[in-house]
N, C-alpha and C positions, 0 to 999 in steps of 0.2 A: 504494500500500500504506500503509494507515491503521498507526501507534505509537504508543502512549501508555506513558508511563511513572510510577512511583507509590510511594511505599512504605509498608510495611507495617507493622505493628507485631505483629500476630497470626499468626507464619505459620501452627501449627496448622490454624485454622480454615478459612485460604485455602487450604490445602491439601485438606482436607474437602470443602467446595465445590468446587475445582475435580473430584472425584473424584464427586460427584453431578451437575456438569454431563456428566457422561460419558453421562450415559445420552439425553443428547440426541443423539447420532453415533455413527455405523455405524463412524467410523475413529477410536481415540483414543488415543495414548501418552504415558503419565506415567510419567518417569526422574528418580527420586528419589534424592539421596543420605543422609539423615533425620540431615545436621546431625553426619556421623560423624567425629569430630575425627582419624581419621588417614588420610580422604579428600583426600591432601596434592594429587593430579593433578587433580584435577576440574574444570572450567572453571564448573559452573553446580551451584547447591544444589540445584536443579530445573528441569528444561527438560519443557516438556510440547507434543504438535502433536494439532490437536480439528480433523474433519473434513477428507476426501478431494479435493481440486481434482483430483488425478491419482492412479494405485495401478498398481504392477506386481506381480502374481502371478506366479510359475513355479517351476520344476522346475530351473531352470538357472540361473548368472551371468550369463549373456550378458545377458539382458533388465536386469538391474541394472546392465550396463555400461552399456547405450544412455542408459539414464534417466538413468544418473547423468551423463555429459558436459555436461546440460543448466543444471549449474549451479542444482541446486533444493536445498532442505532437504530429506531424506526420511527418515524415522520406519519402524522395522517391524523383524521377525528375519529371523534367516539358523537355518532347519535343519541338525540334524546331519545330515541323510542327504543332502545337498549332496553330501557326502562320495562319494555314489556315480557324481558327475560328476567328480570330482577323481582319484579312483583306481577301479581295476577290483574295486567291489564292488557290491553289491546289500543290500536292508534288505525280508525276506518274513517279518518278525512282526505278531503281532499290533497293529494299529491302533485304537486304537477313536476316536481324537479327527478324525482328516483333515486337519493343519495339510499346505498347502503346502512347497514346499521354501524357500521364500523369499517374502516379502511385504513390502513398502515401498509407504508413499504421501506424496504431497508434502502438507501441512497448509492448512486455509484459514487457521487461528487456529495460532502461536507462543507461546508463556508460556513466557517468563526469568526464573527466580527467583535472587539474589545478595544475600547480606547484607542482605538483608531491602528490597530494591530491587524492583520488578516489571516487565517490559517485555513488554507485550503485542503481537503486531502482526499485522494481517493486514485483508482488505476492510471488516471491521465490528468491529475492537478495544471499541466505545465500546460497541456493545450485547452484547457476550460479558462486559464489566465489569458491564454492568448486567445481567446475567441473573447473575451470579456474586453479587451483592449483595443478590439477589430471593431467594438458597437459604434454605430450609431446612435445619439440620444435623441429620439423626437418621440412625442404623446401628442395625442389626441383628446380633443374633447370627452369623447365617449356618451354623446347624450342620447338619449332614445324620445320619443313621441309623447306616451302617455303612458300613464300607469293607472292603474284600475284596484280598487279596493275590494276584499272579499265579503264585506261585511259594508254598511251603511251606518253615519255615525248615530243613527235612529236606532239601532239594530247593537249596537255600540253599548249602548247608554243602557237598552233595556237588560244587555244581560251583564253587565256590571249591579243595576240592580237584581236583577235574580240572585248572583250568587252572592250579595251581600242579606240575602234572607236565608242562603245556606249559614253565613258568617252569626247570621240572630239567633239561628236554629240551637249555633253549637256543632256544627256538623263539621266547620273549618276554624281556624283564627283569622288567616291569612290565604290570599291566593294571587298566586300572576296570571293574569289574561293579557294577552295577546290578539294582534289581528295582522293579516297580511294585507301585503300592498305587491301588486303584480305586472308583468306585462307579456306578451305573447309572441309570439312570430316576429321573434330580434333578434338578429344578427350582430351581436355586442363585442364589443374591444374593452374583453375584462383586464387588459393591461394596464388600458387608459382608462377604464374607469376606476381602476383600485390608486391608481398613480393620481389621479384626484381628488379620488375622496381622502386620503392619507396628507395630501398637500392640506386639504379643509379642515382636517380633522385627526393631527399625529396624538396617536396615545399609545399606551406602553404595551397593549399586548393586540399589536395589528398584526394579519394574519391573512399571504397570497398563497393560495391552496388550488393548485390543478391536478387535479387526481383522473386521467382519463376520458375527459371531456367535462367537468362536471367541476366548478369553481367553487370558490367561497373569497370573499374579496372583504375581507371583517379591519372594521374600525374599532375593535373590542375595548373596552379598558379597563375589563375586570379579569380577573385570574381568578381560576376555577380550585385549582391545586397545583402546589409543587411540594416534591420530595429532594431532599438532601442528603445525602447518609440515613438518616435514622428519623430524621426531623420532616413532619408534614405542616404546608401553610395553607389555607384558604384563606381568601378575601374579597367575601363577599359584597357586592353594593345594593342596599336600598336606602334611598332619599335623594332626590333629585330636585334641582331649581335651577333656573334661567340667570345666565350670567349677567349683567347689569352694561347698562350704554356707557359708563365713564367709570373711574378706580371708585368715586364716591361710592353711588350704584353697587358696584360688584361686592363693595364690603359689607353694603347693606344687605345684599343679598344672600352674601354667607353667612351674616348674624342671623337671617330670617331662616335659615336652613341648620343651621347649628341650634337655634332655639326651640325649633317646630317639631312637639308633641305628636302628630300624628308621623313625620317621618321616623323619629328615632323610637316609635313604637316596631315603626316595619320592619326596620335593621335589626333590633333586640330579637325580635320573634326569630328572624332568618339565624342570626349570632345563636340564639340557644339551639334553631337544627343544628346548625353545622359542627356546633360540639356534641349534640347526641352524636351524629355522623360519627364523628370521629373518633368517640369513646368507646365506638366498636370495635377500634381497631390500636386504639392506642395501650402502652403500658400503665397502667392506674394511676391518677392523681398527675397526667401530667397532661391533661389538657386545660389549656391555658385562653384567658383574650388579651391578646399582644396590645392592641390599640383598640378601644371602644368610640364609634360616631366619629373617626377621623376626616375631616372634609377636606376634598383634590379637586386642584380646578382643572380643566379641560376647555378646547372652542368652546363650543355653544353650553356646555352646563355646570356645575359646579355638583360633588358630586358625594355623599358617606358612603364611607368603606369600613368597615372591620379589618381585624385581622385575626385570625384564632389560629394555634398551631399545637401540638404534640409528638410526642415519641412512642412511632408505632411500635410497635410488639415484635422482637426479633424476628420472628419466625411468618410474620406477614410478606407476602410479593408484591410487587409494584400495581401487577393488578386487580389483585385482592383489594388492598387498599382503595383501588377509583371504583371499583365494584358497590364497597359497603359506600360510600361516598356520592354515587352517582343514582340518578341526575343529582346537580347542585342546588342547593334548598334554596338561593337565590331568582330563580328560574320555576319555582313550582308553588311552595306554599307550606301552610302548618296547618295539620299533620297533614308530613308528605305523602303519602298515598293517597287519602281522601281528596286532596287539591288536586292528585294527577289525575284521577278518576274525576273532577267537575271541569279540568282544562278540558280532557277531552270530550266531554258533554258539548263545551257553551264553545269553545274555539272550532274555525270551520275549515281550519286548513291542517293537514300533518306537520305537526313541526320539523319532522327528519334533522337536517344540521342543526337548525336554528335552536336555539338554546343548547346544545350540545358541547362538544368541546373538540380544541386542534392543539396540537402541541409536538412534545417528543419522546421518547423514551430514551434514557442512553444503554450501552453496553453494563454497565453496573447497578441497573434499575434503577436508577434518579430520573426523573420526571416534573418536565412544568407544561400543563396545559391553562388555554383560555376559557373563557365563557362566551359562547357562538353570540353577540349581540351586535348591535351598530354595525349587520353585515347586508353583505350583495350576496346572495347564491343565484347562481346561471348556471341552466344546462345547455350547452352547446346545441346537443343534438336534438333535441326537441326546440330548442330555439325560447325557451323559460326562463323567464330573469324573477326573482322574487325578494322582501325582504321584511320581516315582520318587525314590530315594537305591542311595547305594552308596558305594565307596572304592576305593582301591587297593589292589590284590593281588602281593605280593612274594615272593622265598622266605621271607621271614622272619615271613609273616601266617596265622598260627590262624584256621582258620573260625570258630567260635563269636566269636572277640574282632571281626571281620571284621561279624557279622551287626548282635551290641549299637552295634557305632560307627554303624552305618545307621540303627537303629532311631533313635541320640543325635540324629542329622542331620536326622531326620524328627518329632522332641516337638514344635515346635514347630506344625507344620501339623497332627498330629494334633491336639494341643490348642487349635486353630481349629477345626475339623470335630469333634470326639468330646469335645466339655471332660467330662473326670474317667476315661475310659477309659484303662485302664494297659496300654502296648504292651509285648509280650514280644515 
């Protein structure tokens, strides 16, 4: 296995390029963190895997266990509807993309990006550099027509109220609903459209995923899980607010989001799954909250994050761990089963990626994946662009105020796909 190492002085542009070498491989992941100064966990500024040596496709874990034992790099997501292995549900909505429940493939080409260091490696590093130096830089707009909503914001409103009378019932605490926004018979430039929405919108755990025709082009900013050695992090986000037109403004607006009783009910809720979660797998007494209601700003929102972490249990594997773990409680509700069982009631579309996860595995089972949100998925070959938002539903959350925070969640991709069209 050929390495070469380098450094850079440009990363912008190496980054460019490597995002046009993409189009020379059928298998390629770029996990970006765009240089987010309060991406304190992150092992690498960029770690990216170009091209298939091995791929496991399926429907299930099991195949991700075998592959994994072998001690490889593997690159690719983990679907929410996993979920239907894990517990006794089912996922009979609308589909129109066809992502797998799971996909990983071991990389021919590795790219380590650190402080402005490069480490390439794999059978031919020296001419993947040299076809990297051969690019041309030019993007495209990437804009498309129109986009079409799955659901009506009438249609919206009514079953946020419905499932806030499951919320009265007792039957939930908490639930994330979702709605899609779609378009059809596109012929899209997910190069250029991910190379802009990332210009609009750089956060720490952005994620260019071409798996075989079938993209994900995610502006993420939340991290789902990573493992270290022995050490697991999750960092989940709920409470969200609109950044403010001047510094005055913005700080008001973090005061009003750091003060606000219904958000930091929704993070608590999610904060005590994600330590149930994880005290299934951890050594006793050592699940921890690193940071309670810590607020990150971002483009368009300002944003609470947790952090919760522990020490799994020796004898756990890597994907033991995202097993008991998954889905992420951020993305579903409390108690999590009963919220996955009213998503798929009242939601009209399959989630497949979206809210899922993309990341990496290494040779040593350490692991950091995302949370599939602020993304684009496109399938080439049916010519399907899709991209959903939503939030958590409490007793304390108003439809209408419920609908605009989705739509806040969503300017930015709109304003990649429709630049100057005004979302209501």
């Amino acid at each position: 296995m050929e390495a070469i190492e380098f450094n850079i002085d440009e990363i912008p542009q190496f980054k460019e390029r490597l995002l046009l070498l993409s189009k020379e491989y059928q298998h390629v992941s770029i996990l970006d963190s765009n240089d987010y100064r309060y991406s304190n966990y992150s092992e690498y500024d960029l770690i990216a895997g170009f091209g298939a040596k091995s791929i496991v496709s399926s429907n299930r874990f099991c195949e991700l266990e075998e592959i994994s034992k072998k001690d490889l790099w593997l690159f690719g997501f983990l679907s929410y509807d996993l979920k239907n292995e894990l517990e006794k549900l089912n996922s009979q909505n609308e589909d129109g993309l066809g992502f797998p429940g799971l996909s990983f493939f071991e990389p021919e080409i590795r790219v380590e990006v650190k402080n402005q260091k490069v480490k390439i490696e794999g059978e031919d590093s020296c001419g993947f550099k040299k076809m990297l130096q051969k690019l041309e830089v030019f993007f495209k707009r990437g804009e498309i027509s129109e986009i079409r909503s799955r659901i009506s914001k009438k249609q919206y409103i009514q079953r946020v109220q419905d499932l806030k009378k499951h919320i009265q019932l007792g039957d939930i605490f908490e639930v994330n609903f979702c709605q899609e926004f779609y378009a059809q018979n596109i012929d899209a430039d997910p190069i250029a459209i991910y190379s802009n929405l990332i210009k609009k919108s750089p956060v720490p755990y952005a994620s260019f995923l071409k798996l075989d025709g079938r993209y994900c082009l995610g502006a993420s900013p939340e991290r789902f899980l990573k493992k270290n050695g022995n050490k697991i992090t999750s960092q989940p986000i709920k409470g969200t607010v609109k950044r403010g037109f001047s510094a005055q403004e913005d700080q008001q607006q973090i005061h009003l989001l750091r003060g606000s009783v219904k958000e930091k009910c929704e993070n608590v809720m999610i904060v005590d799954l994600v330590r149930n979660d994880l005290s299934k797998i951890a050594n006793k007494g050592s699940v921890r909250v690193d940071e309670l209601f810590g607020i990150y700003s971002f483009p368009q929102v300002h944003q609470m994050i947790s952090t919760i972490s522990c020490e799994a249990e020796p004898e756990r594997t890597s994907i033991d761990i995202i097993k008991h773990c998954f889905p992420m409680g951020s993305m579903t509700g409390a108690p999590k089963v009963k919220a996955m069982e009213l998503i798929e009631k009242y939601e009209s579309t399959k989630r497949g990626l979206f809210s899922g996860a993309i990341g990496y595995v290494k040779p040593n089972g350490d692991f950091d994946f995302n949370v599939v949100i602020r993304s684009i998925l496109y399938n080439e070959r049916n010519r399907y662009i899709s991209f959903m938002v939503g939030g958590a539903i409490t007793s304390g959350s108003g439809a209408e105020e419920e609908y605009k925070e989705s739509l806040l969640k969503a300017e930015a991709i709109f304003d990649v796909l429709i630049p100057d069209k005004k979302v209501e």
